[in-house]
C-alpha positions in Angstrom: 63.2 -63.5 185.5 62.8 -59.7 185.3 65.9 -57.2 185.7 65.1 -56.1 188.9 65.0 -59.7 190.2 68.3 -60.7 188.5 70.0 -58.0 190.5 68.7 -59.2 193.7 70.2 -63.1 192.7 73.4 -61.6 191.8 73.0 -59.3 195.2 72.4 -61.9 197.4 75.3 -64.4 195.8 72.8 -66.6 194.5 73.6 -68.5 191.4 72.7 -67.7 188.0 70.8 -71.0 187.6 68.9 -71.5 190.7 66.0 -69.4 189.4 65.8 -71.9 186.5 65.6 -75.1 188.8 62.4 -74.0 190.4 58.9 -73.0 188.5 57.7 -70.0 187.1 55.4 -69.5 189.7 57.7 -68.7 192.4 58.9 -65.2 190.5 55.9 -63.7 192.0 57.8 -64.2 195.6 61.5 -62.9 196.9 64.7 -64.7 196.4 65.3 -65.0 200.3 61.4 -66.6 200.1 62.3 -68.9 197.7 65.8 -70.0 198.5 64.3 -70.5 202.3 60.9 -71.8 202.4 60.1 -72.8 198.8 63.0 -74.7 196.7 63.3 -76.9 200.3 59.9 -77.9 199.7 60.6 -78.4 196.1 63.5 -80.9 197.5 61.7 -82.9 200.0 59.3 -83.0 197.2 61.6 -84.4 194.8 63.3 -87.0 197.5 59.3 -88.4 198.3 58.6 -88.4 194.5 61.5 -90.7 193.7 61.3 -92.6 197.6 57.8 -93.9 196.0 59.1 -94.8 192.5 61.8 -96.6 193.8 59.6 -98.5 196.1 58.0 -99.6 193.3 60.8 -100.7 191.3 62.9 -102.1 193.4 60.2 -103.4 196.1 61.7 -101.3 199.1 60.7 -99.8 202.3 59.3 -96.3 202.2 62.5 -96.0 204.5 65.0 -97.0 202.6 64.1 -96.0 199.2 64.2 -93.0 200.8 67.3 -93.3 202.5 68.6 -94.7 199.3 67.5 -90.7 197.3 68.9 -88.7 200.3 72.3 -90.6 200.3 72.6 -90.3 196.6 72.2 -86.7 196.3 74.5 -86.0 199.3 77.0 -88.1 197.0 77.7 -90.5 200.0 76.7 -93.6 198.7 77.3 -96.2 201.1 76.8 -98.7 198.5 74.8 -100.9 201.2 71.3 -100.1 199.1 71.7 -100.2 195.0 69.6 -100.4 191.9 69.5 -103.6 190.4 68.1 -104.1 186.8 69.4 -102.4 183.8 66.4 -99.5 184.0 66.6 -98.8 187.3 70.2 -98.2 187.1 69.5 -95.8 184.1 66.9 -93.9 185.8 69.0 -93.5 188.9 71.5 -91.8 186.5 68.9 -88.8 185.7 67.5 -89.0 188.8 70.7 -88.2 190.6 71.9 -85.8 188.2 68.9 -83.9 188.1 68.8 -84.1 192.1 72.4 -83.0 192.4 71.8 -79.7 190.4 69.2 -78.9 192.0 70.6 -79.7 195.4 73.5 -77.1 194.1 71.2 -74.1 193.6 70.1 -74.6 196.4 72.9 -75.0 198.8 74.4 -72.2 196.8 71.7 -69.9 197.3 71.6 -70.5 201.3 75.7 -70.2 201.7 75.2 -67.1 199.5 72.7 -65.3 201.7 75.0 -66.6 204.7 78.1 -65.1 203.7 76.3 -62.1 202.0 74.9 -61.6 205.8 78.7 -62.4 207.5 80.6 -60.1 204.6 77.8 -57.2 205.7 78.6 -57.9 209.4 81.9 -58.0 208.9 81.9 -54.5 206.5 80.0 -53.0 209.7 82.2 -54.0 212.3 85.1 -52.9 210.1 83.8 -49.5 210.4 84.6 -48.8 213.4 88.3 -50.6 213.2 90.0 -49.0 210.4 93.8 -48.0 211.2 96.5 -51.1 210.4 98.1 -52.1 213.7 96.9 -51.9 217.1 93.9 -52.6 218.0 92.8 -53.4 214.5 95.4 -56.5 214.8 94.4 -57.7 218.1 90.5 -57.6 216.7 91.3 -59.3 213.8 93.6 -61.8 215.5 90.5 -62.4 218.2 87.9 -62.4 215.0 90.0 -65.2 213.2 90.6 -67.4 216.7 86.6 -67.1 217.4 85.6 -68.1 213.5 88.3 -71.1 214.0 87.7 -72.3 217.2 83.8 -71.9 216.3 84.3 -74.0 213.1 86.1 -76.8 215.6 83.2 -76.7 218.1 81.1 -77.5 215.5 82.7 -80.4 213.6 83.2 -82.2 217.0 79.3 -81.4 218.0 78.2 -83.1 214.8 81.0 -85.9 215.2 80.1 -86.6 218.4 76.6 -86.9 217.7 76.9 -89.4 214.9 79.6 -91.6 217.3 77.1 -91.7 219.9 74.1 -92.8 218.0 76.2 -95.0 215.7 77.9 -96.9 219.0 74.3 -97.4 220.6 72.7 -98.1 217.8 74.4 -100.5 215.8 77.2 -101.6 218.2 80.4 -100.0 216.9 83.3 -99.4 218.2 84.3 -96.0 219.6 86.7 -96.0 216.6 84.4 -97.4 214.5 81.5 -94.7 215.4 83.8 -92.0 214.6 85.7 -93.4 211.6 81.9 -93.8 210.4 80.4 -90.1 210.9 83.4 -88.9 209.7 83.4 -90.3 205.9 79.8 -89.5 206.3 79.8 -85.8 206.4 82.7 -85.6 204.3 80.6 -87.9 201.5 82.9 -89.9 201.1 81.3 -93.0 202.2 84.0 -96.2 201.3 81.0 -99.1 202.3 83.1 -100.9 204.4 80.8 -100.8 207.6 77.3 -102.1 207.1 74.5 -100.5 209.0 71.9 -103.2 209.9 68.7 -101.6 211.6 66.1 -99.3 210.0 66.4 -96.7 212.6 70.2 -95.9 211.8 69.5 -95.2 208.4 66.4 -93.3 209.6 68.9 -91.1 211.6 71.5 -91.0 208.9 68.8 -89.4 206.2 68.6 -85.9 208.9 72.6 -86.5 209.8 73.5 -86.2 206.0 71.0 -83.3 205.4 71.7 -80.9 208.0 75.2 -82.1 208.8 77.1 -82.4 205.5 76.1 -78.6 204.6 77.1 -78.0 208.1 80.9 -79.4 207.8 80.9 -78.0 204.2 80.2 -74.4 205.9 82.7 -75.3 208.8 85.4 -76.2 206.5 85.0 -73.3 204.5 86.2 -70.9 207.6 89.5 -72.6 207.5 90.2 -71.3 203.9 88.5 -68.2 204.7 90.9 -67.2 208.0 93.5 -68.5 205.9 92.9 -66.3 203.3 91.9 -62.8 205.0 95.3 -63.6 207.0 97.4 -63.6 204.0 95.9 -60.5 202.7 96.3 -58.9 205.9 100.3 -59.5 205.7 100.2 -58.4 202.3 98.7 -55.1 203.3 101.1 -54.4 206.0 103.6 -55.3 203.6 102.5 -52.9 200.9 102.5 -50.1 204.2 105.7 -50.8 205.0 107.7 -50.6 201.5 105.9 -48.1 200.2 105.0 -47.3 196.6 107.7 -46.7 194.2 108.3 -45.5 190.5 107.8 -49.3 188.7 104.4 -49.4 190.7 103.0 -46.3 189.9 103.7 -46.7 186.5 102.0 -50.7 186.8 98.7 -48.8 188.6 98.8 -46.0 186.7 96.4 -47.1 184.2 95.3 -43.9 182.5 99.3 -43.0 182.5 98.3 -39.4 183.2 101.6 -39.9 185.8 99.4 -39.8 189.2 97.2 -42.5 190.8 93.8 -41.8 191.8 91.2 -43.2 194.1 90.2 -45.9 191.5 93.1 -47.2 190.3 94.6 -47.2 193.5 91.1 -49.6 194.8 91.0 -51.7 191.6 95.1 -52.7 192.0 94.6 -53.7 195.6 91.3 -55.8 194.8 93.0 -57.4 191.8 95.9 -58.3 193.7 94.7 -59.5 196.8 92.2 -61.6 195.0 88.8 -59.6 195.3 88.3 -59.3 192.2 89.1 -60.4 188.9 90.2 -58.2 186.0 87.2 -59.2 183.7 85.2 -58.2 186.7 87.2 -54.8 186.8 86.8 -54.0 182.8 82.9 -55.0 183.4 82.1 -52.5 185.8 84.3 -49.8 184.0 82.2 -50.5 180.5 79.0 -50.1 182.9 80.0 -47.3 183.7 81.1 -46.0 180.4 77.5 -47.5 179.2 75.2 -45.5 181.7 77.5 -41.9 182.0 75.2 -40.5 179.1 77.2 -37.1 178.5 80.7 -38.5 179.3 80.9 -36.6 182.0 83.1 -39.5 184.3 80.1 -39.1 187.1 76.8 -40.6 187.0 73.2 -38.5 188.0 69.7 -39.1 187.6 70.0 -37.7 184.0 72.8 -39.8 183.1 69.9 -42.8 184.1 67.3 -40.8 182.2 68.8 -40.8 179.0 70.0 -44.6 179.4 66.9 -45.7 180.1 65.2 -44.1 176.9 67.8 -44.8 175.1 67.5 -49.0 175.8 63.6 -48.1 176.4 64.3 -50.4 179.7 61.3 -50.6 182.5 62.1 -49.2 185.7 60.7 -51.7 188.2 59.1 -50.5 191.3 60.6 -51.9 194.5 
């Protein structure tokens, strides 16, 4: 992977591995193409590939061998379907680990570019809603209500609709139904109800792979309110008391007795979590790296001489 195309995985919150789960070939196209259109193939690929070794080992229905792959990389494991001789169990073990990495790039790479696309939404709505107080609190108030009651709507719509295909289908009780889709999309999946008919477990293969990614992403706006609410108190906090001598002299990391622009950015991001200090000392020793003359600001020259100097390949977007 080049160094143009590593800065459009790191961009787009994609993680560092992904690009090694998939074949060379797919370097030739765009991250978005390949997190979207062309590691999804390579799964469904992967869950037919071992769907037809497992019928073959352990004599099963197209259906459930491939019921039996989908389950075990969504880590819900009913326990209803299960290996049986000593080499099947071992080749489950790779085939599941293997599945389960990959399943991570990809599920990474997807929430990435989803909360790469919220983060820029959110960056240009901020624009326009700047000042503390005011309307900026009633916005963010309604922003946080909306993502919350949006995440509910969601994890009901998907509950509902395995309760009502789980109570026709197999003949559970309304408790029973919902008890059921419940464990499901949170993979747990304790193998205390059976499912009897082919068509349920037909239905649960495109439940588990659209809906547990679904909850995961519904979840995960719980902890994300949560979060930009306590670093919204801890900013009107920080308004309210001020900045005194022991603070300066904590952000004052040049001690030249004043704080700048930078320092003042870097304490707030390391504080509220942004950002860690590793992250911080990273991007200062970039900088340090590619200011050529030492001049504290960076130009096209500055680039020049870095790139002869490390006789680094501009690529051409």
């Amino acid at each position: 992977m080049n160094q143009y195309q590593k800065k459009v995985a790191s961009d787009k919150g994609v993680p560092d591995f992904f690009p090694a789960l998939v074949p060379c070939c797919i370097g030739a196209f765009s991250t978005d193409t390949a997190i979207y259109i062309i590691a999804p193939l390579i799964l469904i690929s992967y869950l037919f590939g071992g769907a037809f070794l497992f019928m073959e080992f352990e004599d099963w229905t197209f259906w459930e061998a491939f019921y039996f792959c989908v389950i075990s990389l969504a880590t819900v494991g009913y326990g209803d379907v299960t290996p049986e001789t000593d080499f099947e169990k071992i080749f489950t073990v790779f085939y599941i680990y293997i599945g389960i990495a990959f399943v991570a790039g990809i599920v990474g790479g997807l929430v990435g570019l989803i909360l790469g696309g919220m983060l820029e939404e959110e960056r240009n709505e901020g624009a326009n809603v700047t000042t503390p107080g005011g309307k900026s609190a009633w916005y963010q108030l309604n922003r946080d209500i909306s993502e919350i009651l949006r995440a509910c709507v969601l994890i009901a719509l998907l509950t509902v609709i395995g309760s009502i295909v789980y109570r026709l289908n197999e003949g559970m009780s309304t408790v029973d139904a919902v008890y059921f889709s419940m464990i499901t999309l949170a993979t747990v999946g304790y193998g205390d109800i059976d499912q009897r008919k082919e068509s349920t477990k037909i239905f649960d293969i495109f439940y588990i792979l659209i809906g547990v990614p679904l909850m995961g992403l519904a979840v995960s706006k719980f902890a994300k309110v949560a979060h930009r609410r306590h670093q919204q108190r801890w900013v009107k906090q920080f308004e309210e008391q001020g900045v005194t001598m022991d603070m300066i002299r904590t952000i004052d990391r040049d001690n030249s007795g004043t704080i700048d622009r930078h320092e003042f950015l870097s304490y707030i991001l390391l504080y509220i979590g942004k950002v860690k200090a590793i992250e911080i000392n990273s991007i200062n020793e970039l900088f340090d790296t590619l200011d050529a003359d030492g001049g504290g600001t960076l130009d096209v020259n500055d680039f020049k001489v870095h790139l002869e100097t490390n006789k680094v390949h501009v690529v051409n977007v």
